[in-house]
C-alpha positions in Angstrom: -16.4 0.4 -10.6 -16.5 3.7 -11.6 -17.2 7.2 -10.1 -17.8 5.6 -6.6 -17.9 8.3 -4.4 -16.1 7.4 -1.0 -15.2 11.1 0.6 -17.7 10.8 3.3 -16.5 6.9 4.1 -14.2 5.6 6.5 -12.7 2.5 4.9 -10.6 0.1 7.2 -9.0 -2.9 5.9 -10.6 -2.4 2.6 -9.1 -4.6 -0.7 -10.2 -3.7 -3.9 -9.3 -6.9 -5.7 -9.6 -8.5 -9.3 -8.2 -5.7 -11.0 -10.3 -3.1 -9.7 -10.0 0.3 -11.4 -10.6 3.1 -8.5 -9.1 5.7 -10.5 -12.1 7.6 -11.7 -13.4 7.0 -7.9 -13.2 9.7 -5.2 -11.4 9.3 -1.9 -11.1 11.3 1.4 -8.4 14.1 0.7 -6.4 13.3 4.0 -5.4 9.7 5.9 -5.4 7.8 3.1 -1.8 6.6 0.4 -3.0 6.2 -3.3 -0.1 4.7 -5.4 -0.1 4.4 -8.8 1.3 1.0 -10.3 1.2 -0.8 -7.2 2.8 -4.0 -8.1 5.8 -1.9 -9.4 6.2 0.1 -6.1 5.8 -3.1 -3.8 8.5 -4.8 -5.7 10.6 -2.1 -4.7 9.9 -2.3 -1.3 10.1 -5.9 -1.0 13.7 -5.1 -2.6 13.9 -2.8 0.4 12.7 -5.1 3.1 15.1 -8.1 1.7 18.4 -6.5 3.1 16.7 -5.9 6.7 18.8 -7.6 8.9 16.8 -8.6 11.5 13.9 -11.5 12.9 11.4 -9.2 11.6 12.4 -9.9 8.1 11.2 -13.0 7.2 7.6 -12.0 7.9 7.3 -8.9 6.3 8.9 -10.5 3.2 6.1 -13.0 3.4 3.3 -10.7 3.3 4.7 -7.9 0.6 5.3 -11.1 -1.5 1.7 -12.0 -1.3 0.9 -8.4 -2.0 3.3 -8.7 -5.2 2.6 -12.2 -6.2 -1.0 -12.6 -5.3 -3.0 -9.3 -4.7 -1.5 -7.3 -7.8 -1.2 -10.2 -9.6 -3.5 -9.0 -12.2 -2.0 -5.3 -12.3 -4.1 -2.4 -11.6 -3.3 1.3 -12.1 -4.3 2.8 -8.7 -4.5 1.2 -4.8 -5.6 3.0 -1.9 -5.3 2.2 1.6 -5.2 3.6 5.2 -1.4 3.6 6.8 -3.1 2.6 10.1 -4.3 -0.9 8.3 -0.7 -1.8 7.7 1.0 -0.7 10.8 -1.9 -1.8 12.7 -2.2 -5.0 11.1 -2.8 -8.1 13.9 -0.4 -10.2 11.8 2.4 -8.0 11.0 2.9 -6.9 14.9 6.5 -5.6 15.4 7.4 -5.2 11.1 3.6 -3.6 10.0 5.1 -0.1 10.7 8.3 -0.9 9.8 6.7 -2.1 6.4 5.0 1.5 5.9 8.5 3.3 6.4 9.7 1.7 3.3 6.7 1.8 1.6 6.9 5.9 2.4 10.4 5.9 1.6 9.8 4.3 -2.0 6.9 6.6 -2.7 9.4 9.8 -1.9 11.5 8.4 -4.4 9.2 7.4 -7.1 7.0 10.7 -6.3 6.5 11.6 -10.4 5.1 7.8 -10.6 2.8 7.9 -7.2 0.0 10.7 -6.0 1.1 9.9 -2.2 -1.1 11.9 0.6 1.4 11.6 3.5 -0.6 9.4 6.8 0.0 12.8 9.0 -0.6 15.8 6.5 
């Protein structure tokens, strides 16, 4: 895929899969997170969401190890999604948001590795 221009769509619950490259493609410039070297920054927030301590933990493990083991299985350089489609999401009710805060926090901290567009700018 390449050039695809998407600044005029609104993409909900949209995966890009098979090692899709979307970086020469063009996005809206606000309500979306692009992160560079996905697979690298959902390990570290599955790192993050293995010393939660609560019930909630168990099932948001489960789904950011799909997203590690599975869905960047073959590694691609650049995923974009909508916040709202994680902390939204009808199976991750009560750990979806919860999910985004680490996946914010790890983007702060890897901000020279990831062009992050905040969910509120």
């Amino acid at each position: 895929m390449k050039n695809v221009d998407f600044t005029k769509a609104d993409l909900r619950f949209v995966e890009f899969l098979d090692g899709v490259d979307l970086t020469t493609c063009k996005f809206p410039d606000k309500g979306y997170i692009r992160i560079r070297n996905p697979k690298k920054v959902f390990l570290l927030v599955r790192d993050r969401v293995a010393g939660w301590k609560n019930s909630g933990k168990n099932k948001a493990m489960k789904y950011v190890g799909y997203l590690v083991d599975y869905h960047f299985a073959m590694e691609v350089p650049l995923y974009v999604m909508r916040p709202e489609d994680l902390s939204d999401h009808r199976n991750l009710k009560g750990v979806g948001a919860r999910i985004l805060q680490e996946l914010e926090a790890v983007l702060q901290e890897q901000s020279s590795d990831s062009d992050h567009i905040p969910s509120n700018p």
